[in-house]
C-alpha positions, -999 to +999 in steps of 0.1 A: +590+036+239+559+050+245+526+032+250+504+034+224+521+066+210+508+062+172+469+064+184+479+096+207+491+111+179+460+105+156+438+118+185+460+151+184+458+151+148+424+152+148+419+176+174+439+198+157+420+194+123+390+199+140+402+231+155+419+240+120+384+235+104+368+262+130+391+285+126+400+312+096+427+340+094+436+365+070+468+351+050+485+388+044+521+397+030+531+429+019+566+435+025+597+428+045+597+468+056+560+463+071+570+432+095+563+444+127+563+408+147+575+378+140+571+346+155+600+313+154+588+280+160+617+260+166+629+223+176+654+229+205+664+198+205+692+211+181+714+230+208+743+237+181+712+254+158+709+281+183+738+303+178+722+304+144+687+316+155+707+339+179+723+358+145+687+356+133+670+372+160+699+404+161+690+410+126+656+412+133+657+432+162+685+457+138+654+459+117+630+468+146+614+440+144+598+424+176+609+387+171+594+359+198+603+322+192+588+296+213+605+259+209+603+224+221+624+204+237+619+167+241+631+165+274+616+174+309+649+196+317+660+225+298+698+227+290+714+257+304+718+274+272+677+279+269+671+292+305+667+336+313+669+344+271+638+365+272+630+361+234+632+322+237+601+303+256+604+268+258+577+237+259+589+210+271+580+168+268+560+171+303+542+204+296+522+184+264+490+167+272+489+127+263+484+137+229+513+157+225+491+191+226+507+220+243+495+223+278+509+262+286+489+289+283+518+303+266+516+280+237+477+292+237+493+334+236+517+322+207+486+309+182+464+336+192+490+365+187+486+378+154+524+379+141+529+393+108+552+361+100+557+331+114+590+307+102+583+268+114+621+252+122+612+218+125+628+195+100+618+164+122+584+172+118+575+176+151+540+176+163+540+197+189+553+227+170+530+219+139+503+222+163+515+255+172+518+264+133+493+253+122+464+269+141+489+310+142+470+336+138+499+351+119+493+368+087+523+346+067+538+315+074+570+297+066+581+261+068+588+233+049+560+212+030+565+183+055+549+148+050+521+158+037+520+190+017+487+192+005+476+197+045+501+224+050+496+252+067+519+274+052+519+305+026+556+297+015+574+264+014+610+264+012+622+226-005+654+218+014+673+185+009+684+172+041+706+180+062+689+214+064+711+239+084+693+267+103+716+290+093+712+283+055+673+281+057+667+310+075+691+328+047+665+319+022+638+322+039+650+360+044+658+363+009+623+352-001+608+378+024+629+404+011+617+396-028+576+391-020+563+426-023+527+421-027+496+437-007+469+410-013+443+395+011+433+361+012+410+345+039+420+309+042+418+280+069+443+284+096 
C-alpha cells in the first residue's frame, strides 16, 4: 500500500485541472475517411487485451492511417510481449512523478501531438492515462464517461457494462466513427 496515495492523487488532480483550465483545442470530426492519426491510450496491464489492439492497429494501418498508442503499465518491468513493437510506447509505475504524472518527455509528445482521434482504453480508470487524455491536443476523443462524467474529456462516450472486452469496444467505437459524418468546429477546454 502506498503512503498517502489518496492526497497524491488529489494533488495530480488538481494539477491537471489547473492545466485543463489553461488550455483549449479545437474539438473537430468530420469523417472516418479524413483520419489521418490516431492516438490509443491503453491500460497494459491487460496483456491478453493486446492481441486485440494488435487486430486494431492492422486495420488502421489497411486504412492508411498512422496509429500510435502509448499505455501504462503498473509495474517497473515491461513483459516481453510490450518490448521493440514500434507502434506501442509504454509508461511505466517508476516513470510517474509522486503524483502519478507522467514523467517522459514522450507522454509530453503524445498530448501535444494533434491526432485526429484519440480512443482512451482504460476501464480501471487509471490516472495516469486520463492525464494523458485529458489534456490531447487531438481533435476527437473517445472513452468511457468514467466516474465522473460531467468532467469528461471526451467528444463521444461509449456506455459499456462491465466486463468491457477490447475487442468489442473498439468494434463500436469503429462503428460510431464510421456513422459520424459531420464537419463542425467547436473550441472547447481540453
Amino acid at each position: 500500500m502506498e503512503l498517502f496515495r489518496e492526497i497524491r492523487l488529489k494533488v495530480g488532480n488538481y494539477i491537471l485541472s489547473r492545466r485543463r483550465v489553461k488550455a483549449s483545442r479545437k474539438a473537430f470530426y468530420n469523417s472516418i475517411e479524413q483520419v489521418k492519426k490516431l492516438l490509443i491510450v491503453w491500460d497494459a496491464s491487460r496483456p491478453l487485451e493486446f492481441p486485440a489492439l494488435t487486430e486494431f492497429y492492422n486495420r488502421m494501418q489497411e486504412r492508411g492511417i498512422k496509429t500510435d498508442i502509448v499505455a501504462y503499465y503498473p509495474g517497473d518491468t515491461l513483459p516481453d510481449q510490450y518490448t521493440a513493437i514500434r507502434y506501442l510506447t509504454c509508461i511505466r509505475r517508476n516513470e510517474l512523478n509522486r503524483f502519478y504524472i507522467p514523467s517522459l518527455p514522450e507522454a509530453e509528445k503524445f498530448i501535444d501531438t494533434p491526432y485526429d482521434v484519440l480512443i482512451e482504453i482504460n476501464f480501471d480508470s487509471l490516472f495516469p492515462l486520463h492525464y494523458i487524455s485529458s489534456l490531447s491536443a487531438a481533435g476527437f476523443k473517445v472513452g468511457l464517461p468514467g466516474r465522473t462524467p460531467g468532467d469528461s474529456p471526451f467528444d463521444l462516450m461509449m456506455d459499456f457494462k462491465p466486463p468491457v472486452r477490447t475487442d468489442e469496444y473498439l468494434k463500436q467505437v469503429l462503428h460510431y466513427l464510421e456513422m459520424i459524418n459531420s464537419g463542425t468546429t467547436e473550441t472547447v477546454n481540453k
